[in-house]
N, CA, C and O atoms as a Tinker XYZ file with bonds, in Angstrom:
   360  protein
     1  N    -32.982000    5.681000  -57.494000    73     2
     2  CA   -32.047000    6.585000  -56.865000    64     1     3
     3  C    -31.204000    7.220000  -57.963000    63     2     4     5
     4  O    -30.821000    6.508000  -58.891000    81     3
     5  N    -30.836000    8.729000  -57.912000    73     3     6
     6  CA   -30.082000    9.362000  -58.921000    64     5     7
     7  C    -28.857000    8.401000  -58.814000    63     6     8     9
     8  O    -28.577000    7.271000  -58.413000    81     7
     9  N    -28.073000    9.903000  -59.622000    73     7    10
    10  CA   -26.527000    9.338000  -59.558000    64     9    11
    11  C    -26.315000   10.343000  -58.377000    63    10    12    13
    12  O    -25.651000    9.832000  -57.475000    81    11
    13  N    -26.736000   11.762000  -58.113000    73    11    14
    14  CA   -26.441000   12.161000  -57.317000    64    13    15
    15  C    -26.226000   11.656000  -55.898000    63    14    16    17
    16  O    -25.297000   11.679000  -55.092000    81    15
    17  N    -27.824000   11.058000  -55.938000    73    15    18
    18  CA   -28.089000   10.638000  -54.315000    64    17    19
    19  C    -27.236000    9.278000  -53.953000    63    18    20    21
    20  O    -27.239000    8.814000  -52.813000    81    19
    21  N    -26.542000    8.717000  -54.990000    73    19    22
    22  CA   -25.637000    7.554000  -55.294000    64    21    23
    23  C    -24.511000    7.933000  -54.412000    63    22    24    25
    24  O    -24.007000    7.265000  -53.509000    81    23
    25  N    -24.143000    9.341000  -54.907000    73    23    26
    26  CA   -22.724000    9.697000  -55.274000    64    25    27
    27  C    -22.580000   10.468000  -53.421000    63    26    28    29
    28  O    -21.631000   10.530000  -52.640000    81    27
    29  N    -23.973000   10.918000  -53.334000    73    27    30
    30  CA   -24.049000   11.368000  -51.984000    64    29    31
    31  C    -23.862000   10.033000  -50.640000    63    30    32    33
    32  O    -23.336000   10.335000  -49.568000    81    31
    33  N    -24.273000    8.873000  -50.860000    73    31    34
    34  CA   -24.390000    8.198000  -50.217000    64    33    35
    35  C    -23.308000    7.529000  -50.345000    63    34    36    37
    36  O    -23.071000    7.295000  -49.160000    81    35
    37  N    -22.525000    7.078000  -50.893000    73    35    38
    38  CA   -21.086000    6.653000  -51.436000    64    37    39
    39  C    -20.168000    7.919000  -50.377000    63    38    40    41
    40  O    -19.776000    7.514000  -49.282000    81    39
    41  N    -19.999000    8.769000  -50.602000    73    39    42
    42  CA   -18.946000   10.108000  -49.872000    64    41    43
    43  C    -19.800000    9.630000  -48.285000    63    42    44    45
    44  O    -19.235000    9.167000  -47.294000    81    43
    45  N    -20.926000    9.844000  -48.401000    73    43    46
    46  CA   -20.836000   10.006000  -46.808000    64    45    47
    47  C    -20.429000    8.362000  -45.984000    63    46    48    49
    48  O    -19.887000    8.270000  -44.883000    81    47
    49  N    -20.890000    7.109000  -46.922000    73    47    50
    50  CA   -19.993000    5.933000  -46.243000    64    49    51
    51  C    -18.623000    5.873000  -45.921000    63    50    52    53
    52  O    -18.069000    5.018000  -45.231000    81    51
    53  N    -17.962000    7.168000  -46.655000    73    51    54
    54  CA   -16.440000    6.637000  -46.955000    64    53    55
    55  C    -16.064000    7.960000  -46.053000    63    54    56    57
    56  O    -14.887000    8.298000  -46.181000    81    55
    57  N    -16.684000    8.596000  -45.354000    73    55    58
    58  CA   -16.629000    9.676000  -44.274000    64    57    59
    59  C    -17.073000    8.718000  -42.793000    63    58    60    61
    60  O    -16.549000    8.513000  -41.698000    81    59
    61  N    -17.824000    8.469000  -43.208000    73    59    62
    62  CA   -17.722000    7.032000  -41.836000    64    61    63
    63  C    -16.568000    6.496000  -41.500000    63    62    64    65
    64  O    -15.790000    6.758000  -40.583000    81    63
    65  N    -16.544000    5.678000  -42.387000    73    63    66
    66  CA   -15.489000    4.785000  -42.441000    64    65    67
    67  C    -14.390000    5.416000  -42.214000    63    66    68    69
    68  O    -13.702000    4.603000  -41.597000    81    67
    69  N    -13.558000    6.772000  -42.388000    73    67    70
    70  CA   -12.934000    7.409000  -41.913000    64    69    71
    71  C    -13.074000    7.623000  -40.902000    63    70    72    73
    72  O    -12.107000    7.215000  -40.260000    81    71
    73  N    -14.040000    8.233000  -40.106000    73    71    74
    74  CA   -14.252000    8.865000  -38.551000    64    73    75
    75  C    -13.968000    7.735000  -37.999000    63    74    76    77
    76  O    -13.018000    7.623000  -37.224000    81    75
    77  N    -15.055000    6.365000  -38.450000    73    75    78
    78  CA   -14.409000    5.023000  -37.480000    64    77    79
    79  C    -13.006000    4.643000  -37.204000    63    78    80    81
    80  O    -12.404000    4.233000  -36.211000    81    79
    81  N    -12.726000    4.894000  -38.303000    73    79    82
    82  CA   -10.754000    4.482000  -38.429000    64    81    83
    83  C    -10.141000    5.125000  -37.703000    63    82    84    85
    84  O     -9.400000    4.503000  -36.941000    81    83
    85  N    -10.170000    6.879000  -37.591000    73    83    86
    86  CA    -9.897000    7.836000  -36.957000    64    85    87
    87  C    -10.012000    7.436000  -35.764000    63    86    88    89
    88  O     -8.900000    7.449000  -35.238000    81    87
    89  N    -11.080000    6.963000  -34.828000    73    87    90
    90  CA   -12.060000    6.767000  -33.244000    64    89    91
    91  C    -10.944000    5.474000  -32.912000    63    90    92    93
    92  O    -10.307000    5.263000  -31.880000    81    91
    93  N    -10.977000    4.678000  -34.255000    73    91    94
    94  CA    -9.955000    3.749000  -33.596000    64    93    95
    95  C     -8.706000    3.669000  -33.435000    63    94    96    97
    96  O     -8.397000    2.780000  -32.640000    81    95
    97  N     -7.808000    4.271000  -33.893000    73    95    98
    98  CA    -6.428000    4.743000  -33.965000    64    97    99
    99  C     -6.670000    5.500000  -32.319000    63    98   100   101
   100  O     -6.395000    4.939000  -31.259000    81    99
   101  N     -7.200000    6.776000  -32.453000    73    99   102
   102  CA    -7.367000    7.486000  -31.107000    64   101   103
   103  C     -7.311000    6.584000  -30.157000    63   102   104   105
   104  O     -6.496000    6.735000  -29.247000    81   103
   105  N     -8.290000    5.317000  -30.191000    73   103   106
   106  CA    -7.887000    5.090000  -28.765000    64   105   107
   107  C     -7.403000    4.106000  -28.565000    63   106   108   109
   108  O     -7.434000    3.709000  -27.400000    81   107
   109  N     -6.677000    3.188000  -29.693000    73   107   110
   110  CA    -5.505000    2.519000  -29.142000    64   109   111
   111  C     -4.192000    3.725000  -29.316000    63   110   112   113
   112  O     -3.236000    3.082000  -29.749000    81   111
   113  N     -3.845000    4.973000  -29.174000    73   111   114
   114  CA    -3.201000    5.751000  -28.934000    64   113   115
   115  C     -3.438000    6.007000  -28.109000    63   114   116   117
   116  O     -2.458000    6.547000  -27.597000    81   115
   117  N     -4.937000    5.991000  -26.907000    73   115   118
   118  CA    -5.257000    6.367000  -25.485000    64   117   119
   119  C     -4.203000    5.030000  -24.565000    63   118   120   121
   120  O     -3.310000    5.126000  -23.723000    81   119
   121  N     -4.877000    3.831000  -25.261000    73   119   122
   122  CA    -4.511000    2.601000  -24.612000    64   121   123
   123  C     -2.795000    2.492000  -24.557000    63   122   124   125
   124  O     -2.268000    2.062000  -23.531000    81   123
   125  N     -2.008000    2.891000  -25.672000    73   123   126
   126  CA    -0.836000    2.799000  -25.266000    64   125   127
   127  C     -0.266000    3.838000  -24.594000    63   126   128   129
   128  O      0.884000    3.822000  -24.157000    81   127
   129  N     -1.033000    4.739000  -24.497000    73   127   130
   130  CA    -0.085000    6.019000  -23.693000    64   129   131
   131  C     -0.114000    5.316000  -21.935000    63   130   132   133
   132  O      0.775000    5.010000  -21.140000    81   131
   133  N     -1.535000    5.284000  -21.899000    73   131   134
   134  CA    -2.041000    4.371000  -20.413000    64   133   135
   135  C     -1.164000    3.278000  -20.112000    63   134   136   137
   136  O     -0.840000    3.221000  -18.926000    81   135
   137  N     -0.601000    2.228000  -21.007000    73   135   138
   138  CA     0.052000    1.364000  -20.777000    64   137   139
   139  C      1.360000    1.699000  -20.645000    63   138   140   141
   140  O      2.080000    1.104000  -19.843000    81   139
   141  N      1.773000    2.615000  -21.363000    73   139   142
   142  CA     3.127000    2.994000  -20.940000    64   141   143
   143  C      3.137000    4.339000  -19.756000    63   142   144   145
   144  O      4.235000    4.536000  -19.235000    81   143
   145  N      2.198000    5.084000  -19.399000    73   143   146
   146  CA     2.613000    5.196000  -17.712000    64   145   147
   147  C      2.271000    4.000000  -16.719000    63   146   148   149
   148  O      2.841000    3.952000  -15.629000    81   147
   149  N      1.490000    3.191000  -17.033000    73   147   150
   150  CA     1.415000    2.692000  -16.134000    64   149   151
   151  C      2.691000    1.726000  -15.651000    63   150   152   153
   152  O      2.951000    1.236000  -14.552000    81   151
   153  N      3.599000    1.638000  -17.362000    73   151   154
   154  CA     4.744000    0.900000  -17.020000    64   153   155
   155  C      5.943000    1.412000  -16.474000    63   154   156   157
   156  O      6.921000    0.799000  -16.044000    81   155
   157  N      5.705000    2.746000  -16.562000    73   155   158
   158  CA     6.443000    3.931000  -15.775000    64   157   159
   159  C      6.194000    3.926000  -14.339000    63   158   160   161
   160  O      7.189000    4.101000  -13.637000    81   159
   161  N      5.108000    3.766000  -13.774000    73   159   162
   162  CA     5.092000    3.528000  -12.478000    64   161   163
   163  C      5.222000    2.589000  -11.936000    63   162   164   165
   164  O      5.718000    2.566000  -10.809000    81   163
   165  N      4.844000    1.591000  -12.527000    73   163   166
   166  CA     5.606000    0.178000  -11.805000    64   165   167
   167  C      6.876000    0.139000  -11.888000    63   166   168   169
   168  O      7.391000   -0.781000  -11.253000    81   167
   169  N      7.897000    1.143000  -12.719000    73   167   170
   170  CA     8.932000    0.796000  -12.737000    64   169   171
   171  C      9.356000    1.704000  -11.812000    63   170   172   173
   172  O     10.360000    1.351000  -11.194000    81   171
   173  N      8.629000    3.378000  -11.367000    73   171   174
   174  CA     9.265000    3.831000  -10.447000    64   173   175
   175  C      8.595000    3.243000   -9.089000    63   174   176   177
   176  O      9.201000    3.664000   -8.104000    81   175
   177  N      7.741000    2.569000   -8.835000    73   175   178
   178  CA     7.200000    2.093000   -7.443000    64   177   179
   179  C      8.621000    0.684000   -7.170000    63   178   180   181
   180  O      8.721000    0.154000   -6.063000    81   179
   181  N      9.428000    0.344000   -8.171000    73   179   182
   182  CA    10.107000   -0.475000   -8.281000    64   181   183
   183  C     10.807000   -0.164000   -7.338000    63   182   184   185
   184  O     10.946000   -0.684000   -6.232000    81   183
   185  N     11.590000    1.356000   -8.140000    73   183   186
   186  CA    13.146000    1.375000   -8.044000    64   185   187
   187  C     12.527000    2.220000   -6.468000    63   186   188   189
   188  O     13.438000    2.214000   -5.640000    81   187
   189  N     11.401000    2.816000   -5.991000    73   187   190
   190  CA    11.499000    3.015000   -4.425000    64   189   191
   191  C     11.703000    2.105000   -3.819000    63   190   192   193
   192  O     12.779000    2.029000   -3.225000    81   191
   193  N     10.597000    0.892000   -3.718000    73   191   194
   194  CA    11.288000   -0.207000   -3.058000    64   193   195
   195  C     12.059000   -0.758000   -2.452000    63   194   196   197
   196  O     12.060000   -1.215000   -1.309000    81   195
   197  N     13.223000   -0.709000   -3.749000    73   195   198
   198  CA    14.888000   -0.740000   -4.072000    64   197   199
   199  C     15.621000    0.096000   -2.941000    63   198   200   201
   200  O     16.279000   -0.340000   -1.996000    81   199
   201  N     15.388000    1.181000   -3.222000    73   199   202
   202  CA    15.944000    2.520000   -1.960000    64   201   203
   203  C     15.416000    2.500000   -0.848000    63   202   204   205
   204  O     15.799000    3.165000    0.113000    81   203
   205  N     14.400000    1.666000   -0.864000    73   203   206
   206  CA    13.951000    1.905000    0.515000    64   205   207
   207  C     14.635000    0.480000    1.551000    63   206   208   209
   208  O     15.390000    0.537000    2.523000    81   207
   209  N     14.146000   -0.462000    1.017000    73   207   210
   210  CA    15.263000   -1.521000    1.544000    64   209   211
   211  C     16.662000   -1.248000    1.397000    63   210   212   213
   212  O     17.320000   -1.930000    2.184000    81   211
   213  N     17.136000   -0.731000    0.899000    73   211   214
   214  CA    18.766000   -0.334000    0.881000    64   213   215
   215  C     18.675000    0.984000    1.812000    63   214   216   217
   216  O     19.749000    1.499000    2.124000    81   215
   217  N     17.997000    1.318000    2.078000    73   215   218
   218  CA    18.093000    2.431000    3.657000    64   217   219
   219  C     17.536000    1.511000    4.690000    63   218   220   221
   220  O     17.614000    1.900000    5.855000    81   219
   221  N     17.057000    0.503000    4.483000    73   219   222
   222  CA    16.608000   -0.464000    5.755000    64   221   223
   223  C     17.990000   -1.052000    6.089000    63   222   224   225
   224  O     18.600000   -0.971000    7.155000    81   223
   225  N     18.312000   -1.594000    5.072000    73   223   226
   226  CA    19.767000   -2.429000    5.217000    64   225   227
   227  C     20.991000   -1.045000    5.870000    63   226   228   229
   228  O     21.781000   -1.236000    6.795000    81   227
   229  N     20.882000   -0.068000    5.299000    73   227   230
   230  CA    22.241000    0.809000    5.847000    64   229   231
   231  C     22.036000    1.342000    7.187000    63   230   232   233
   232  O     22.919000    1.798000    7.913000    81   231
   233  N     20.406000    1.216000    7.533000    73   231   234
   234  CA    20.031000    1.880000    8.651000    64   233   235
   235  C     19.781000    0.805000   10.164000    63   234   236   237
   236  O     19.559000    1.309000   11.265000    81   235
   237  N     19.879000   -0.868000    9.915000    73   235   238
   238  CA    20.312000   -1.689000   10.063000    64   237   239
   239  C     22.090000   -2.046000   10.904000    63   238   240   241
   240  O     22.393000   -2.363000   12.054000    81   239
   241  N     22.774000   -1.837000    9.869000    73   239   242
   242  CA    23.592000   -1.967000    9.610000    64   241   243
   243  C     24.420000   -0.974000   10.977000    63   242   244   245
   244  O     25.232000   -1.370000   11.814000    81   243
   245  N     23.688000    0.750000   10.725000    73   243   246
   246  CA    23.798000    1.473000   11.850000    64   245   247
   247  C     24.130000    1.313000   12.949000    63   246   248   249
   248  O     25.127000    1.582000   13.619000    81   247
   249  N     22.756000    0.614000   13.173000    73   247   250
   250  CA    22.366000    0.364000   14.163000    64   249   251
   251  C     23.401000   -0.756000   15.149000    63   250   252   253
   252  O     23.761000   -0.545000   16.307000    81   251
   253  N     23.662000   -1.712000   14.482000    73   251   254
   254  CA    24.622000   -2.564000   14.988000    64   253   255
   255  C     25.722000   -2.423000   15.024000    63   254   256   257
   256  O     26.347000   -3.342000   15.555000    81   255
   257  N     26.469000   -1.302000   14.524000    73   255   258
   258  CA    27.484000   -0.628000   14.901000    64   257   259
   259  C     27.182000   -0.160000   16.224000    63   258   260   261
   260  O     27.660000   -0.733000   17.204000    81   259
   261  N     26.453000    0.801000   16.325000    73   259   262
   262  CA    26.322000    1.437000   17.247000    64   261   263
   263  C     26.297000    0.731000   18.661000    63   262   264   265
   264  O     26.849000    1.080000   19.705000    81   263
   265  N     25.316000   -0.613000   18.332000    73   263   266
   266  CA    25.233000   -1.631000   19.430000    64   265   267
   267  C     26.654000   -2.409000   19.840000    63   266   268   269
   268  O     26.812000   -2.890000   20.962000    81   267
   269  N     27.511000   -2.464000   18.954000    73   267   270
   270  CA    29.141000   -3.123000   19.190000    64   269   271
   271  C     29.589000   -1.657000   19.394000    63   270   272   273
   272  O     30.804000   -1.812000   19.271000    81   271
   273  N     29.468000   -0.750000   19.553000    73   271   274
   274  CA    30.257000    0.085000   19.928000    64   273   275
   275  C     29.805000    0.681000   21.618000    63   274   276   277
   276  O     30.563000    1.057000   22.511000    81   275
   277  N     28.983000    0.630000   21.614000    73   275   278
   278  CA    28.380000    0.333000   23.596000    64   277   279
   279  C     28.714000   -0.593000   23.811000    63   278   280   281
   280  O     29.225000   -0.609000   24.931000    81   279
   281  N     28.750000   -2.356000   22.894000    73   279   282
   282  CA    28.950000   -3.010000   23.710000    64   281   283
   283  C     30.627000   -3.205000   24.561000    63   282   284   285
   284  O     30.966000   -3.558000   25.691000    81   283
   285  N     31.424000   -2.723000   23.214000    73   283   286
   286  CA    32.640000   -2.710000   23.899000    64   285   287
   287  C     33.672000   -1.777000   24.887000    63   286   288   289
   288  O     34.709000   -1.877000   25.544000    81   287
   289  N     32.335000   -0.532000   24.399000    73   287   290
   290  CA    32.386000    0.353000   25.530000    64   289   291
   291  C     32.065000   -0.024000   27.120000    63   290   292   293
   292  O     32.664000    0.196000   28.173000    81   291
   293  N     31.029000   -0.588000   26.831000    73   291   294
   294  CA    30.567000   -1.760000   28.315000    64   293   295
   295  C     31.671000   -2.744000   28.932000    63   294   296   297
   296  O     31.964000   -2.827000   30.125000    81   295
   297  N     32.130000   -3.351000   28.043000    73   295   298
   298  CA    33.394000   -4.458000   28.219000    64   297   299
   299  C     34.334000   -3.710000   29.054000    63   298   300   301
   300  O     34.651000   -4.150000   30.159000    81   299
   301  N     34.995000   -2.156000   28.416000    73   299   302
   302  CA    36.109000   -1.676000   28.892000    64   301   303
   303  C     35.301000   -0.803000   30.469000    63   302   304   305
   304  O     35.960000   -0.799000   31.509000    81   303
   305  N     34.478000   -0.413000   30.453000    73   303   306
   306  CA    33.990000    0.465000   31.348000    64   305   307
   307  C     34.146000   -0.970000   32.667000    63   306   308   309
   308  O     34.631000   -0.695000   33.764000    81   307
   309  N     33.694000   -2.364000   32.365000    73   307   310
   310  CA    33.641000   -3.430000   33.437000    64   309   311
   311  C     35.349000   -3.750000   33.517000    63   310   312   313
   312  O     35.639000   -3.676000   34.711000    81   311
   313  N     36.408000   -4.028000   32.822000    73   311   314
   314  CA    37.494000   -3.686000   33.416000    64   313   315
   315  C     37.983000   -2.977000   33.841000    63   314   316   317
   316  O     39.061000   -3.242000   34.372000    81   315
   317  N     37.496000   -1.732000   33.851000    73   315   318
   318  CA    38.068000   -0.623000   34.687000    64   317   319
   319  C     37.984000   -0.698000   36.288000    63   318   320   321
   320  O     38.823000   -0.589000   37.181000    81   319
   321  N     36.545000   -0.941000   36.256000    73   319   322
   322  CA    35.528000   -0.681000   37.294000    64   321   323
   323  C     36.255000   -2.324000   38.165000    63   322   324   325
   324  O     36.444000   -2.238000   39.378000    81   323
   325  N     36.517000   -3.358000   37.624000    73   323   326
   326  CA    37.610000   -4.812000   38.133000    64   325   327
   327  C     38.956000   -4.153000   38.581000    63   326   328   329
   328  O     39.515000   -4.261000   39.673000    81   327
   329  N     39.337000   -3.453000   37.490000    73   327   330
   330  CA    41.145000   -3.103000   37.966000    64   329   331
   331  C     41.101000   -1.956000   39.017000    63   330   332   333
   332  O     42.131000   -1.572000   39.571000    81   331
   333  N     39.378000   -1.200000   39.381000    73   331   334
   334  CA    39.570000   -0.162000   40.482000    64   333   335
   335  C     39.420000   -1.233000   41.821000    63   334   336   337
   336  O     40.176000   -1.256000   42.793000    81   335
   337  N     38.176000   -2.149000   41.580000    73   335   338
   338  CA    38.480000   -2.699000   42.647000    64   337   339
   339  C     39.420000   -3.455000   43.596000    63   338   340   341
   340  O     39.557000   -3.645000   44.805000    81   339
   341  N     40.019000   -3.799000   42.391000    73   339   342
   342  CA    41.121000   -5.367000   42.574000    64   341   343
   343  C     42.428000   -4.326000   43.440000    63   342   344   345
   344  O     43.180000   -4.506000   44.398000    81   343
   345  N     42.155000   -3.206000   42.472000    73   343   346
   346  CA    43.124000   -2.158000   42.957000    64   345   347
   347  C     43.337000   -2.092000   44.251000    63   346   348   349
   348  O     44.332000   -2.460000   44.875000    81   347
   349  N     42.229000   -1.542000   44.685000    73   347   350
   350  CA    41.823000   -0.920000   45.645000    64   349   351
   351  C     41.905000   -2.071000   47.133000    63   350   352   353
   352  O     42.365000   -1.775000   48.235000    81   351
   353  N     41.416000   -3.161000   46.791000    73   351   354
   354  CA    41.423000   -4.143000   48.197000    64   353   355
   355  C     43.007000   -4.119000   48.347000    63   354   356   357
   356  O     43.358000   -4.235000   49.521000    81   355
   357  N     44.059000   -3.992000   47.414000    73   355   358
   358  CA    45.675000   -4.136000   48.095000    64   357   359
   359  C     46.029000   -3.443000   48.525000    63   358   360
   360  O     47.158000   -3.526000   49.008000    81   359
């Protein structure tokens, strides 16, 4: 073998060996981009969650107002409806 075909075969190993290095950088640069949305979405599937049970809880919460507020509407509407009768038989 020359020196040429030496010198040729030498450059093109070390052009390999570059592209490989290159192929591999690329795609652990694929792999961390992937890993960090994916840690982006678990963190926003999180924080919905979060808001969504905290509108369960306020919407909850509503609700049982609303239910003590008929109920004591009920309470006063049944003394009325006592003090018309009670009224009324004297």
């Amino acid at each position: 073998m020359s020196n040429i075909e030496q010198a040729v075969q030498a450059e093109a190993g070390k052009a390999q060996a570059e592209a490989e290095c290159q192929a591999e950088h690329a795609a652990q640069s694929v792999k961390d981009a992937a890993g960090a949305t994916a840690g982006a979405a678990a963190d926003a599937a999180g924080a919905a969650a979060d808001s969504a049970q905290l509108q369960q809880h306020r919407a909850a919460d509503a609700v049982q107002e609303a239910a003590d507020q008929v109920a004591h509407t009920a309470e006063g509407a049944a003394a009325a409806v006592k003090d018309t009768v009670a009224g009324g038989g004297h």
